[in-house]
C-alpha positions in Angstrom: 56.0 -201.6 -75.4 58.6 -204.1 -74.5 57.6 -207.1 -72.8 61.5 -207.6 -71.2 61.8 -204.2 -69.5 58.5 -202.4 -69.0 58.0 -198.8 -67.5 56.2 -199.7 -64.5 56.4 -202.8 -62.3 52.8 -203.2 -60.3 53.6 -205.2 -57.1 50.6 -206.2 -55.0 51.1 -208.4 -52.2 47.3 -210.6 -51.8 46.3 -212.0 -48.5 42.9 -213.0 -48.6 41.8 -211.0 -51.1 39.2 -212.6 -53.0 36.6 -209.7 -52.5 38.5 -207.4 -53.9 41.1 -208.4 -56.2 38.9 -208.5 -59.2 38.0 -204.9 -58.5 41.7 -204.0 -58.0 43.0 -205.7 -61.4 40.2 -204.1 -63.1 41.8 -200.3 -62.2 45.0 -201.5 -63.6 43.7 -202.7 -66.8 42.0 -199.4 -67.4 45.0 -197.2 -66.9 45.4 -194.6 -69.6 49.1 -195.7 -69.7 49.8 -199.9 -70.7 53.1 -199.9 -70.2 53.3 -202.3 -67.8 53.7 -205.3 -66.0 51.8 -207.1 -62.6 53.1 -209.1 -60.2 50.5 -210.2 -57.6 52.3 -212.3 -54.7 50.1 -214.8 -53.3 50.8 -214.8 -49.8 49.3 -218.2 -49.0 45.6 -217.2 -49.1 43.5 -219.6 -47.4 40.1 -218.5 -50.0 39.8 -218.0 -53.5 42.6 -215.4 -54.0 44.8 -218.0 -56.1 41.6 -219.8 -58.3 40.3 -216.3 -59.1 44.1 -215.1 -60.2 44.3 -218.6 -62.2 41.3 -217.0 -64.6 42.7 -213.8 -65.2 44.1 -213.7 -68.8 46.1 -210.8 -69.5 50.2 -211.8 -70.5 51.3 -208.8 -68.4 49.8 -210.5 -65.1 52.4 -212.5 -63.1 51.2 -214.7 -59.9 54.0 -215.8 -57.2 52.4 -217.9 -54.8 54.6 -218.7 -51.6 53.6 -219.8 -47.7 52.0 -216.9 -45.4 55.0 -214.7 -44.6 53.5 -211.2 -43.9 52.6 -208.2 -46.0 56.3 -206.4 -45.8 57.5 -209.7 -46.9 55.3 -210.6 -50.1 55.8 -206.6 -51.2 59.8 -207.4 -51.0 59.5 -210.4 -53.3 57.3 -208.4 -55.8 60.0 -205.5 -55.7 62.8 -208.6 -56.3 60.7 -210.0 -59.5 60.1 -206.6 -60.8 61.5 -205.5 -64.3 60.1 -201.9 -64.7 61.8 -198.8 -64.7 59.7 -198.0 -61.8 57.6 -199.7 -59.1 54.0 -199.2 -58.1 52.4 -200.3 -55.3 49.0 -201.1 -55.1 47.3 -202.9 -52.1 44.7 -206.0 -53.0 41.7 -204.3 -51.9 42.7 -200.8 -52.8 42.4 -199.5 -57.1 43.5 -196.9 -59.1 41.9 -193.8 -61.2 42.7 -194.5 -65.0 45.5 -191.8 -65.3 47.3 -192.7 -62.3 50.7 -194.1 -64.1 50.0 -191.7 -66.9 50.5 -188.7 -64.4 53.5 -190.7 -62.7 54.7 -191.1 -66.3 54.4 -187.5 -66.9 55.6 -186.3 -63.4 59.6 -188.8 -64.3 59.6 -187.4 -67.5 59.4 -183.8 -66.9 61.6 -184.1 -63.3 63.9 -187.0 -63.8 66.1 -186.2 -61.3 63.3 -187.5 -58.8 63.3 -190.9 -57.4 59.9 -191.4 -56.0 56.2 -189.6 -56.3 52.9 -190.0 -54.8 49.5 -188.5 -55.1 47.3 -187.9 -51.7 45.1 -191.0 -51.3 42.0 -190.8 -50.6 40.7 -193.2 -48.0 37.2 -194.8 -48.4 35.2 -197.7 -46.8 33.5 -198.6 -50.2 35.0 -198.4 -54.0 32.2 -197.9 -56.4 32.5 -198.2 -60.0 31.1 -194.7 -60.4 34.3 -193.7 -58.0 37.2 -195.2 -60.6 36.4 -191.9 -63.4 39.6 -190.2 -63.9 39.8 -186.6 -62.5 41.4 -183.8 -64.3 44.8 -183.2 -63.7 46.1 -182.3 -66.7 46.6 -178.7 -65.4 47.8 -179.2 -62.4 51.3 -178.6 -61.0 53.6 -180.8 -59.8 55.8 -179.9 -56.5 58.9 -180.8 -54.6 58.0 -181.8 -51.3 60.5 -183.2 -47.9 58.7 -185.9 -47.2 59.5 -186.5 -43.6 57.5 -182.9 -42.9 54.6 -183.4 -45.3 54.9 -186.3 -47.9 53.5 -188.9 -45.3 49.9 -187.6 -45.8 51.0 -187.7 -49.3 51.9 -191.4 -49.8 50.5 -194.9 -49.2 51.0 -198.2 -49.9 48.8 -197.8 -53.1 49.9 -194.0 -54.3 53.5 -194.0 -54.2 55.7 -195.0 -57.7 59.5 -195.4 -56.8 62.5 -195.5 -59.1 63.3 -199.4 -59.3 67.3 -198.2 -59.3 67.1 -196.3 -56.4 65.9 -199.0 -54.2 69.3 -200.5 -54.9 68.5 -204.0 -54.4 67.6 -203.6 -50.9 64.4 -204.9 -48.7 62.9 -201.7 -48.0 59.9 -203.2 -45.8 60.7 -205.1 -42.8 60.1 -208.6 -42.5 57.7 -209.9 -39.2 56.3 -206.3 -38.5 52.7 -206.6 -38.7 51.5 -203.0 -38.5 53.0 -200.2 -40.5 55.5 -201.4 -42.3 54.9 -200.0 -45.5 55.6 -196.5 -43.1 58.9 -197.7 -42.3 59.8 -198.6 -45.7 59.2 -194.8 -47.3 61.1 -194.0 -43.7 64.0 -195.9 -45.2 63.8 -194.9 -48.4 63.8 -191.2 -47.8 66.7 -191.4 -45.4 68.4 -191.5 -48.7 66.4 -189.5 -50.9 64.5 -186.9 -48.7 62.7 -185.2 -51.8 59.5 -186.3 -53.1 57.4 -185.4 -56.2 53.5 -185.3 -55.5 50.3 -183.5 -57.1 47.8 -182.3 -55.1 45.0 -184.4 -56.1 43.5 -188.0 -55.9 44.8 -191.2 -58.1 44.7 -193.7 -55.7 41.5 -194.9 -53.7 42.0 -196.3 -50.5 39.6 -199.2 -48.8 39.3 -199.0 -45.0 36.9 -201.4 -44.3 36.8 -204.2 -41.2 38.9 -206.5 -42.1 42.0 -204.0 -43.0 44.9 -203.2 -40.7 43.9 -199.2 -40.3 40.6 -200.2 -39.4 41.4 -202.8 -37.0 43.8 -200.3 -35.5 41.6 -197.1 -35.0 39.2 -199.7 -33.7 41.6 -201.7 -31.1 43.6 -198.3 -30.1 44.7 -199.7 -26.3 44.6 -203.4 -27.1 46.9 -206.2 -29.3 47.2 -203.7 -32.1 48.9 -201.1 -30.3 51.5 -204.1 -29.5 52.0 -205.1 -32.9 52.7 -201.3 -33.6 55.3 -201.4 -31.3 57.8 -203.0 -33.9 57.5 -200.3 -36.0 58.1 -197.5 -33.6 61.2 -199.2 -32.2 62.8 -199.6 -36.0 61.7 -195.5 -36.5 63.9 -195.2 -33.2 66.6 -196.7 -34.5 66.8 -194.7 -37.6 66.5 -191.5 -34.8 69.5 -193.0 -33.1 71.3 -193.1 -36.1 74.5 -190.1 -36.7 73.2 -189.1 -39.6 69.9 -189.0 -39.1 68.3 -184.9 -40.3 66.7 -183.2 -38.4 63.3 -183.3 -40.4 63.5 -187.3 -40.0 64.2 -186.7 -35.9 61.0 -184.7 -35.5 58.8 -187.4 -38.3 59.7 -190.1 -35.6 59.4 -188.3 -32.1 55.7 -187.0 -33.6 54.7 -190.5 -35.0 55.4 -191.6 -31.1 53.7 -189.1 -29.4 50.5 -189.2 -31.7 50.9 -192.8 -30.7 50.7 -192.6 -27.0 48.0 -189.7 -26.9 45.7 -192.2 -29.1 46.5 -194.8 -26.6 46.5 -192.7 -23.6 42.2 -192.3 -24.6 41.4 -195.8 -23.5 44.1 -195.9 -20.5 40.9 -194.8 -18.3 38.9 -197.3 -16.3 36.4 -195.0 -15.3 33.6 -197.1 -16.8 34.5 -199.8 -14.2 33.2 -197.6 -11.8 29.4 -198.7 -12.2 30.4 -202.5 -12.1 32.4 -202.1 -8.9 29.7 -200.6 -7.0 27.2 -203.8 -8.3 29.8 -205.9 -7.0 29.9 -203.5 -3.5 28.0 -206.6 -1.4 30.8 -209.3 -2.3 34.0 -207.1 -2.6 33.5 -205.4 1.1 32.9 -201.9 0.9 36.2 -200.8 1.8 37.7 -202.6 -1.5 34.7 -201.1 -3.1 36.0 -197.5 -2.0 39.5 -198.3 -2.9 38.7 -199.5 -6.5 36.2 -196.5 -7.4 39.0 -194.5 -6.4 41.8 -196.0 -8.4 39.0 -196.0 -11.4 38.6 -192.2 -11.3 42.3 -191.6 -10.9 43.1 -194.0 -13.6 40.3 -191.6 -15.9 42.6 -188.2 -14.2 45.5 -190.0 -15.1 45.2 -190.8 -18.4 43.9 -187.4 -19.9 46.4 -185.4 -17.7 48.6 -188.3 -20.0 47.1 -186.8 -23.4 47.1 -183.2 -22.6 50.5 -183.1 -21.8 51.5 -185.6 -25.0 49.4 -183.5 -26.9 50.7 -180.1 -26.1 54.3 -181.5 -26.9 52.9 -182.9 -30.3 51.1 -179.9 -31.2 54.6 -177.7 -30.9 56.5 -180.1 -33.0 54.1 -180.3 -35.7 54.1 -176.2 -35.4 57.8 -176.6 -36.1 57.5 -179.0 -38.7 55.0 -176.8 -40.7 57.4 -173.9 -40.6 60.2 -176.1 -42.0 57.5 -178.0 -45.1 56.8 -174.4 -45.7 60.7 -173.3 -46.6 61.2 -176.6 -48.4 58.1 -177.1 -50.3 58.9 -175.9 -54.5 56.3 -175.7 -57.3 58.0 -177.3 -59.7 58.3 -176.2 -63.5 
């Protein structure tokens, strides 16, 4: 193995990740495949993230530290300090199976005219040690997939193994968005290389658990989190705005939208006002009183009218999209 140019570069980017990071190291030191390196960017931590890292060992372990600038922001520097042939991403609280590089290994070798791959990740809210046994996939195939019409539920931030060449030098995640950037990155990437490798089957374990950003999403749908989302659909518009933008990549973004505004459009109602407001009857005047119930129960019409009519748009342009990851999607040999 050569220490100057290994096969894979490992980027994590930590942010309070003393819980975990242990667990997550762990899954890297027991891959099937050492040819590697880590870089873990300390993204100004405010617990034990940086004394933990300082009593790890192993040569092929490299620690940045910087000041707090955001997820998107520590994965770019890892991707900048990277030497491998081929960058992994792994999340801090997320680990791998023991022959996940081996089968990314195995899947360049064989198709080397591929620039990225991913396996589906499988999402859980604990990571036991019992979970972290390697699963046959020795006799699996591997297939070609678009990944604007199916390779998203493929990929995450801890499945998917990129070509460090293809990336071309460039900052694929976007600095200051604080939801979904990792999304917008494998947007970017495959508006220039549309084609993804995957196996379908589980190398990568991912943690949603209260203190992630999927979690705190699904649980704060119609609040802050929908606002720092917005970042992230605005840079997918501007890719759709873009001349050469496929068609494939037009109907990724206007579904990512719409599935948007139908999750939101569930807690637009105010319906459960309506028991408060009549409490309140004596001191708002019961004329208010009628006025608000009524604007409560629209509000609660309103908003699923909202969904059904999102929804039945969404429905037809995943319909389409199906019908397209059906004529693109190759077994390959």
């Amino acid at each position: 193995m050569s220490q100057s140019t290994p096969l894979f570069s490992v980027v994590i980017p930590a942010y309070k990740a003393a819980a975990f990071i242990r667990q997550t190291l762990q899954s890297i030191y027991a891959q099937t495949e050492q040819d590697y390196e880590i870089i873990v960017v300390n993204d100004g931590s405010p617990d034990d993230t940086e004394l933990i890292l300082k009593q790890e060992t192993d040569p092929r372990l490299r620690v940045i530290t910087q000041p707090n600038g955001g997820e998107c922001n520590a994965r770019n520097r890892g991707v900048r300090e990277a030497r491998g042939t081929y960058v992994a991403f792994l999340d801090c609280d997320d680990a791998w199976l023991p022959n996940h590089l081996a089968l990314a290994r195995r899947f360049f070798e064989q198709n080397p005219s591929f620039d990225w791959f991913s396996t589906k990740p499988e999402r859980t809210a604990d990571i036991k040690p019992a979970d972290l046994k390697a699963r046959d996939t020795e006799n699996l195939p591997f297939w070609s997939i678009n990944w604007f019409l199916e390779g998203d539920s493929q990929t995450s931030s801890s499945s998917a193994v990129l070509r460090r060449s293809a990336i071309n030098g460039q900052d694929l995640f976007p600095d200051g968005v604080r939801m979904f950037g990792d999304g917008i990155g494998w947007s970017r990437f495959a508006m220039q290389h549309r084609m993804i490798g995957t196996c379908y089957c589980t190398t990568a374990l991912y943690r949603i658990w209260g203190g992630s950003a999927t979690d705190a999403f699904l649980a704060n749908v119609g609040g802050n989190k929908s606002g720092a989302a917005l970042d992230a659909y605005l840079l997918q518009q501007e890719m759709l705005m873009q001349p050469d933008c496929p068609t494939e990549a037009k109907l990724f973004f206007q579904r990512s939208s719409l599935y948007n505004w139908w999750v939101r459009s569930r807690a637009l109602s105010l319906l459960h006002w309506r028991d408060e407001i009549y409490q309140r009857r004596h001191t708002t005047g019961k004329f208010l009183t009628s006025w608000l119930t009524f604007c409560a129960c629209f509000s609660h019409f309103a908003s699923r009218l909202m969904g059904k009519i999102v929804r039945l748009r969404f429905n037809k342009i995943e319909r389409q999209m199906a019908r397209m990851a059906a004529r693109t999607r190759k077994e390959l040999v």
